[in-house]
C-alpha positions in Angstrom: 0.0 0.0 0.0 2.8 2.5 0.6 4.2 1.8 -2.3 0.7 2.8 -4.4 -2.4 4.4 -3.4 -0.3 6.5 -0.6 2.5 7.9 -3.1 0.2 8.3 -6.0 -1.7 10.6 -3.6 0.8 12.6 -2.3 3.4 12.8 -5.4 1.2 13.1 -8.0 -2.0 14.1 -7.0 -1.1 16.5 -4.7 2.0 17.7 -6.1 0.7 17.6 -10.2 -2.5 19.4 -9.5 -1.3 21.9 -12.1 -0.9 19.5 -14.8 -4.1 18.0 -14.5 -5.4 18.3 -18.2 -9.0 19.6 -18.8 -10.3 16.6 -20.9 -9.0 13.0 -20.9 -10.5 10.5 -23.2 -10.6 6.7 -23.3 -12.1 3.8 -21.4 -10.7 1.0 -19.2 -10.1 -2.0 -21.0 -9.1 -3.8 -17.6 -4.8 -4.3 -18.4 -4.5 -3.5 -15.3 -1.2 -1.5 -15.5 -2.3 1.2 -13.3 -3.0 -0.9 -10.5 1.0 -1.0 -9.3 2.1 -2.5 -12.4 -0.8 -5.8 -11.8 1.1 -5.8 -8.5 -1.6 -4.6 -6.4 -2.9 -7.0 -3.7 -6.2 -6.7 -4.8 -5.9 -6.9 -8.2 -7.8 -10.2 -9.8 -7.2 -12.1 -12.9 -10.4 -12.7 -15.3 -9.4 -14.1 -18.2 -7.6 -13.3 -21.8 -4.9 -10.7 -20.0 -7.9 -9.1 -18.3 -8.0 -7.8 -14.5 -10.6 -6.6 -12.1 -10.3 -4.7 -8.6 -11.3 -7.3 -5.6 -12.6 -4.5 -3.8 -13.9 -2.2 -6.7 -17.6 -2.5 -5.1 -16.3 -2.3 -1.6 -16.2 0.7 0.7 -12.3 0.6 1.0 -11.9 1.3 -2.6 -13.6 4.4 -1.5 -10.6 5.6 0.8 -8.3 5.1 -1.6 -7.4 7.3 -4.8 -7.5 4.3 -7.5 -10.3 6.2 -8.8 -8.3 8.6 -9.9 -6.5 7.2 -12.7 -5.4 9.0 -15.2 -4.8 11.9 -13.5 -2.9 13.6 -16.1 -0.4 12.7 -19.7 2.4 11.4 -16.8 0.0 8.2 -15.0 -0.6 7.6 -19.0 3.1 7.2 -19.8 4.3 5.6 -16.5 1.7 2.7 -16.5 1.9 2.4 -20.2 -2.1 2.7 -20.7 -3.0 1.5 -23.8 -6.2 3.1 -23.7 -6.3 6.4 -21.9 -5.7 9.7 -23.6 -5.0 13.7 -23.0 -7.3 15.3 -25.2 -5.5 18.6 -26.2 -7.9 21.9 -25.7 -7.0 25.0 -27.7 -8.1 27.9 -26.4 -9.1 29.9 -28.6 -7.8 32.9 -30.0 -9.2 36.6 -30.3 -9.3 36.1 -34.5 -11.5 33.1 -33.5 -14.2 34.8 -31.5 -14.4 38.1 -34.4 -15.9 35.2 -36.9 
């Protein structure tokens, strides 16, 4: 647990709160990279390279920050997500608002 949920909190969420994109896109296909690298002790093997969370239903999932995931383009990158994605928001421009 120290090694997760606890330093995800406090490195990233906590100390990335300014890079937290706007818009992220994607779905979970279950890979179960973000959950420690599938080394999380609740982490549960379904079938075909597929994972669910043993306690995804339960109220200790609701003290810990898994639901958080992606936070931003860095949880993307470091747990290799193969579905997850920062969706880029221009703002727009002063010629863009005269048309």
């Amino acid at each position: 647990m120290s090694e997760g949920p606890a330093i995800h909190f406090f490195t990233d969420v906590m100390g990335r709160v300014n890079q937290v994109p706007q818009e992220m896109g994607g779905s979970c296909v279950q890979c179960g990279n973000c959950c420690m690298n599938k080394r999380c002790m609740f982490l549960q093997a379904i079938d075909d390279g597929r994972f669910q969370c043993g306690i995804y239903h339960s109220l200790l999932r609701r003290f810990s920050n898994c639901g958080s995931f992606p936070l931003n383009a860095y949880d993307i990158e470091r747990y290799e997500c193969p579905s997850y994605f920062v969706i880029q928001v221009m703002p727009a421009s002063p010629e863009s608002r005269r048309r």
